[in-house]
MARTIKE-109203 format. One record per residue (C-alpha): residue number from 1; chain; residue in three letters; x, y, z. Coordinates in Angstrom, 1 decimal. Example, Ala and Ser with C-alpha at 12.3 -4.5 7.8 and 13.67 -1.06 7.14 Angstrom:
<rs>
<r 1; 'A'; 'ALA'; <12.3; -4.5; 7.8>> <r 2; 'A'; 'SER'; <13.7; -1.1; 7.1>> 
</rs>
This chain:
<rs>
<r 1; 'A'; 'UNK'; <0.0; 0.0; 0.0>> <r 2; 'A'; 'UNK'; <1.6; 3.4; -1.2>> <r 3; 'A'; 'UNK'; <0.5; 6.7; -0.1>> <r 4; 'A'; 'UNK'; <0.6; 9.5; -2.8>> <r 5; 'A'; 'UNK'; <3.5; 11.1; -2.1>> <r 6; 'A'; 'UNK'; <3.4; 15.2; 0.4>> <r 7; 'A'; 'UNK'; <4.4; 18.8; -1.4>> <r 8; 'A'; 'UNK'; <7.6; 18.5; 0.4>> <r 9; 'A'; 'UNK'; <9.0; 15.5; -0.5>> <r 10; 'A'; 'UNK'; <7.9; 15.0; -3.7>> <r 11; 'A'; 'UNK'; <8.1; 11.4; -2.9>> <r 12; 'A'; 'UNK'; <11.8; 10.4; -3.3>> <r 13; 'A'; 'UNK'; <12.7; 7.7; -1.0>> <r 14; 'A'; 'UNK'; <10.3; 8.1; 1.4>> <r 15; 'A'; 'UNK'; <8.1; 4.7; 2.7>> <r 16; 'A'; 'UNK'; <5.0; 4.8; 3.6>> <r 17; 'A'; 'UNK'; <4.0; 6.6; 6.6>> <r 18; 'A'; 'UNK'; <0.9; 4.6; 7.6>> <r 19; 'A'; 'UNK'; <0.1; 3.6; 10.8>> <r 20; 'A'; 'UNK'; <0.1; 0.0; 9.8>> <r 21; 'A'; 'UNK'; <1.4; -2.4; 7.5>> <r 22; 'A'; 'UNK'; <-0.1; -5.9; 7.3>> <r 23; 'A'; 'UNK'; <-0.1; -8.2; 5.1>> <r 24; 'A'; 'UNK'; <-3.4; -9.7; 4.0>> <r 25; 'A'; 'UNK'; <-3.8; -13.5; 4.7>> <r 26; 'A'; 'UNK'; <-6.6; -15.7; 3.1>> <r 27; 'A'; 'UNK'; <-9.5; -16.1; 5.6>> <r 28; 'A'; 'UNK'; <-9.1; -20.0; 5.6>> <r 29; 'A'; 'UNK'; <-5.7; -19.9; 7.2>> <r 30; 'A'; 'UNK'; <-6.8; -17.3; 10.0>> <r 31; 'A'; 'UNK'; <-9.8; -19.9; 10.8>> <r 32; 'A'; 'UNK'; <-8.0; -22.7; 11.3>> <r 33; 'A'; 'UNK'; <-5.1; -20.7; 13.5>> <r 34; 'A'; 'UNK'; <-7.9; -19.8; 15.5>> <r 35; 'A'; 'UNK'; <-9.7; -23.1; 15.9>> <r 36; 'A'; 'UNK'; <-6.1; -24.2; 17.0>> <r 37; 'A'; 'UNK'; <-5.7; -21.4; 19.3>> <r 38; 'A'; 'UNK'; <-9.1; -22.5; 21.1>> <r 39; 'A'; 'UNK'; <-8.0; -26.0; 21.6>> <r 40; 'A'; 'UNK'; <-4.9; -24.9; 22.7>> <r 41; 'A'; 'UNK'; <-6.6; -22.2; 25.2>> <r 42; 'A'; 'UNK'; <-8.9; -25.3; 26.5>> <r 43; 'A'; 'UNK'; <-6.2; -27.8; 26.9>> <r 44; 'A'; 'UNK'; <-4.0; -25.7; 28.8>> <r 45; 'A'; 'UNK'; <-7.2; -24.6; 31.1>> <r 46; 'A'; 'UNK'; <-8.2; -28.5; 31.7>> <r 47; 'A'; 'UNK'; <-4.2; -28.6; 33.1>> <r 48; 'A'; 'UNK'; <-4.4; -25.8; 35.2>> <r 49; 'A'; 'UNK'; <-7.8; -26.9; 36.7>> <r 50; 'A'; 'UNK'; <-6.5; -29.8; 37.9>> <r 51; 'A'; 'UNK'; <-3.8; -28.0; 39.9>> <r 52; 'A'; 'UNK'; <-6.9; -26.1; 41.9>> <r 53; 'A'; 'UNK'; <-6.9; -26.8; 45.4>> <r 54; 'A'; 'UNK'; <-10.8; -26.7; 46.3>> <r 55; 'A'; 'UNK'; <-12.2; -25.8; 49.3>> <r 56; 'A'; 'UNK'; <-13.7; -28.3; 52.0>> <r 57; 'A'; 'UNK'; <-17.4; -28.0; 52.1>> <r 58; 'A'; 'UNK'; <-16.5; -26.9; 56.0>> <r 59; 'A'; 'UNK'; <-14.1; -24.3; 54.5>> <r 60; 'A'; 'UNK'; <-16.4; -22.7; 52.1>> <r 61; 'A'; 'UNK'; <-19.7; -22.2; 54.8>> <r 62; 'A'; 'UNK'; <-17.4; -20.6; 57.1>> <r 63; 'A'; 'UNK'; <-16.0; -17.7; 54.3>> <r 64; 'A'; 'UNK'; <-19.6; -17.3; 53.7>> <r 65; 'A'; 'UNK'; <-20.7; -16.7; 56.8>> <r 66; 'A'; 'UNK'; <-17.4; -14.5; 57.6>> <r 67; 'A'; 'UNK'; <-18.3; -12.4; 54.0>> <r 68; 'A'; 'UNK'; <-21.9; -12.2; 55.3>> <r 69; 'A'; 'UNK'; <-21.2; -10.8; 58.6>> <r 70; 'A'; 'UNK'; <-18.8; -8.0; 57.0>> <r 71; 'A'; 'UNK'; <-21.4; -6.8; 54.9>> <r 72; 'A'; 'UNK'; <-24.4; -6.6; 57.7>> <r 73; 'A'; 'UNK'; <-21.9; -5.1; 59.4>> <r 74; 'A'; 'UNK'; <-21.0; -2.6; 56.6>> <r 75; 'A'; 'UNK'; <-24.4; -2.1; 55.9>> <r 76; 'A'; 'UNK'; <-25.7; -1.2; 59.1>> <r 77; 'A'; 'UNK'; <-22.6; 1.1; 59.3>> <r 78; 'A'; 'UNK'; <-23.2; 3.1; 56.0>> <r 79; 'A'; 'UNK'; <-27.0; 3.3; 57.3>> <r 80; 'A'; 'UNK'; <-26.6; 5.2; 60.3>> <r 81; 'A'; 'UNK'; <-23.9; 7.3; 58.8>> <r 82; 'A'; 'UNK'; <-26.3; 8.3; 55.8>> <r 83; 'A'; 'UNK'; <-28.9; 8.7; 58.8>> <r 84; 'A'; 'UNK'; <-26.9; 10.9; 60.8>> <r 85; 'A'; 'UNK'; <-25.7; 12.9; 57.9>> <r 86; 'A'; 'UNK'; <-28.9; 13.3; 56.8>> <r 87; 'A'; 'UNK'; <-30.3; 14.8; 59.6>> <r 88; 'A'; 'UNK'; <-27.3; 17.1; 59.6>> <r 89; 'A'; 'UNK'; <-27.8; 18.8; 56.9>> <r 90; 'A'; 'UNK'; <-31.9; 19.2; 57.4>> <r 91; 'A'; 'UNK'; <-30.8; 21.0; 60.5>> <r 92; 'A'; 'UNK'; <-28.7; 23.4; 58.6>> <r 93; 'A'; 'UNK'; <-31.8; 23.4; 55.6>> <r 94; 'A'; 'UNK'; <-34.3; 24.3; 57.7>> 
</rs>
């Protein structure tokens, strides 16, 4: 791909200044590197999932109930502060 060639120059010796320079490829070969690609991305996920260490039932009911408690906590937190806030500013509103 050649660009017509700027005032200045005039053209002599001067590439391209495109952004980018590819090379078209026929569609059937970018297919089938794909398709290959997607095994490949699958096989190498099976072997990695077999490394996981899962968590005992035990294990996982206890993080849940710790994650659970955080947010009540957090929530009930946030609430008053909004509550508090809130009436602040009706006091200075009103």
């Amino acid at each position: 791909m050649v660009r017509a060639p700027v005032s200045k120059t005039g053209g002599w010796g001067f590439e391209s200044l495109l952004a980018c320079h590819f090379e078209v490829k026929p569609q059937v070969w970018v297919e089938n590197k794909m398709f290959e690609k997607i095994q490949e991305f699958f096989r190498e996920v099976k072997i990695e999932l077999k490394k996981v260490t899962w968590p005992s039932r035990k294990e996982t009911i206890a993080s849940t109930v710790v994650v659970l408690i955080t947010v009540l906590i957090s929530a009930v937190f946030l609430g008053l502060i909004d509550y508090i806030l809130s009436k602040i500013i009706k006091v200075f509103l009103t």
